[in-house]
C-alpha positions in Angstrom: 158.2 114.6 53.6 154.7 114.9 53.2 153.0 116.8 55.7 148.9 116.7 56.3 147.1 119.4 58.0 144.7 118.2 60.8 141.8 120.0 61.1 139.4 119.9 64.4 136.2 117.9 64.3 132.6 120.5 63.4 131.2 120.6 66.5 127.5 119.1 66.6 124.6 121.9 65.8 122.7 123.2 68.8 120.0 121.2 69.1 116.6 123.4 67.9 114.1 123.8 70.4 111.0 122.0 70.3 107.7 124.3 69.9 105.5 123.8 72.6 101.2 123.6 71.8 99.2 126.2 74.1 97.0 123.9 76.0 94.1 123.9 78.6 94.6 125.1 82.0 93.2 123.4 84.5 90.4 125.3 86.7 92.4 124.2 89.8 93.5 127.4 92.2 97.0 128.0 91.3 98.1 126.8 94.7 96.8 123.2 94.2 98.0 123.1 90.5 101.9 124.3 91.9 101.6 120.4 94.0 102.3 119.1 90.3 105.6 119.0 88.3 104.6 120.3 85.3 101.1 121.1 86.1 100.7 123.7 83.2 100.5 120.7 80.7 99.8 117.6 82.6 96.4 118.4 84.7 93.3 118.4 83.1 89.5 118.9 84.4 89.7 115.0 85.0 93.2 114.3 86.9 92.8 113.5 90.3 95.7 113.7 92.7 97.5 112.3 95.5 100.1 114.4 97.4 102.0 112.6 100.1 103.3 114.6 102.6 106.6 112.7 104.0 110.0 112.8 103.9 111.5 109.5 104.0 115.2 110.4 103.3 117.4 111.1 100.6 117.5 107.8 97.8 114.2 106.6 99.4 110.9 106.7 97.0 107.4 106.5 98.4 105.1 104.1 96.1 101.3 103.5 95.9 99.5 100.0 95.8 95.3 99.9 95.6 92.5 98.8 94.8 90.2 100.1 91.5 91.8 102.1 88.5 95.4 101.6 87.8 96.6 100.2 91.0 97.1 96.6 92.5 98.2 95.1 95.8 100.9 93.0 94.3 103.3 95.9 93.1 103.7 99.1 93.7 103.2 102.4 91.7 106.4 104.9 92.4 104.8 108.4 93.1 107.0 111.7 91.7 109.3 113.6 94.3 108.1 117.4 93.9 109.9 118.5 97.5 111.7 117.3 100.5 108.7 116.3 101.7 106.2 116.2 99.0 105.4 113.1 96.7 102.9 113.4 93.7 101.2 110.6 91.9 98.7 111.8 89.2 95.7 109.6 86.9 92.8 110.2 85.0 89.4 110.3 87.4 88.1 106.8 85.5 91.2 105.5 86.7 91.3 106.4 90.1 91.8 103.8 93.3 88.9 102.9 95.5 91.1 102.4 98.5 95.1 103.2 98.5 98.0 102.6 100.8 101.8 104.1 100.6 105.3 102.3 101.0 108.5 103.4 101.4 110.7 101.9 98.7 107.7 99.2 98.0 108.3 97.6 100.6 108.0 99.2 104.5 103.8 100.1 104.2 103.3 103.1 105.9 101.3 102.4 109.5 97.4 102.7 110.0 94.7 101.8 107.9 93.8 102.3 104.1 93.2 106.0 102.7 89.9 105.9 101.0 89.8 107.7 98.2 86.9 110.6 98.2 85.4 112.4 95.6 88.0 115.3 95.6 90.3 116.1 93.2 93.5 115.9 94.9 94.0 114.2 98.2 96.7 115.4 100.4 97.6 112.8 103.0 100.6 112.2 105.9 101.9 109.1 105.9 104.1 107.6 108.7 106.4 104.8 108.4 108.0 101.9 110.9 111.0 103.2 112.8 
């Protein structure tokens, strides 16, 4: 009879990890710059900031529509989940709204009127939504 020997599979190679570039850190306090995942690489001298500070339940997401820079009032923008009750959306300072307003999922908007968007850097704000 003939008889083969099996041998197992090579296992894949650990992957190599990627070298990551010193760059610029921002000249925000280190407070403001922790509101930001990944704040050591992603803020510059020119990102503004808005932090929502709302929990709106677990598999919920809080979005942004606007007016100026990179948002619209047709669709929503969804912001990044930093904390139970912390949402971040970041963008370059040319392309910052005029006026902004939250939504829970895009589609409940959160009650009042429209945050105006001032000359700060990051805007921290406290949206409440219907029921």
């Amino acid at each position: 009879m003939n008889t083969a020997v099996l041998t197992p599979p090579t296992p894949p190679a650990a992957p190599v990890p990627r070298q990551l570039r010193p760059t610029k850190r921002a000249s925000l306090p280190r407070a403001t710059v922790l509101e930001a995942p990944g704040a050591g690489s992603a803020i510059s001298d020119r990102t503004k900031l808005i932090v929502a500070r709302v929990n709106v339940g677990w598999g919920n997401t809080v979005y942004l529509r606007g007016e100026g820079g990179c948002l619209t009032w047709d669709q929503g923008v969804p912001m990044i989940c930093s904390g139970d009750d912390r949402w971040v959306w970041a963008c370059h300072a040319d392309e910052a709204p005029r006026q902004f307003k939250f939504l829970r999922n895009d589609l409940d908007w959160a009650l009042g009127e429209n945050e105006i968007m001032t000359g700060t850097d990051i805007m921290v704000c406290s949206p409440t939504f219907p029921g």
